[in-house]
N, C-alpha and C positions, 0 to 999 in steps of 0.2 A: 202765599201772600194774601193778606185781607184786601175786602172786595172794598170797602172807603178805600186803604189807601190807592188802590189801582186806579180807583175813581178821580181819585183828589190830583194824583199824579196826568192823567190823563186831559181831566179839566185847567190845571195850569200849563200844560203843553199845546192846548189849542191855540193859544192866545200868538208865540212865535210863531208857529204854525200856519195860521191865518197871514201872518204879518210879513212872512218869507214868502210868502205862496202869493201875495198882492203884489210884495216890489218885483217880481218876474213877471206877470200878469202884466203887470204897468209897463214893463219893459216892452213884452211882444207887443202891445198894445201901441203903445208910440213908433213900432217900427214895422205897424201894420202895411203903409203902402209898400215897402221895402220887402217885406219880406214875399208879398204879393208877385214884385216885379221880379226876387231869387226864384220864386216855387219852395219858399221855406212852408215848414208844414206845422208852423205853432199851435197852441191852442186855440186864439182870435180866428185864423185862418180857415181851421176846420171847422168851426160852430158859429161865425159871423163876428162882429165888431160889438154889435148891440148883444145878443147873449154875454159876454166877452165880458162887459161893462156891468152886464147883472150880476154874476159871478163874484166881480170887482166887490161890487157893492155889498152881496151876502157875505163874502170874508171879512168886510169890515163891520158889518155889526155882530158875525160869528166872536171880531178877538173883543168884542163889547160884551 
């Protein structure tokens, strides 16, 4: 396979990418206390609420 199109391929696959990885993000995000009070082990959970929301924010200018 040539190395543009792999390129090209890869670079318009961030963008969903980004954009699925945020509406989950968002999810554990909003069910931060809840999942606190289960012992659920999300993302937010292990690495805090404010990392959590940095995160958040680098995907969203990643799918930019």
């Amino acid at each position: 396979m040539d190395g543009k199109a792999l390129l090209s391929i890869l670079l318009i696959c961030i963008v969903p990418i980004a954009t699925i990885a945020n509406i989950m993000l968002a999810n554990n995000l909003s069910d931060y206390d809840q999942d606190i009070k289960n012992d659920r082990k999300t993302l937010p959970i292990v690495i805090g609420k404010g990392p959590g929301l940095n995160i958040y924010r680098i995907l969203v200018l990643l799918g930019y």
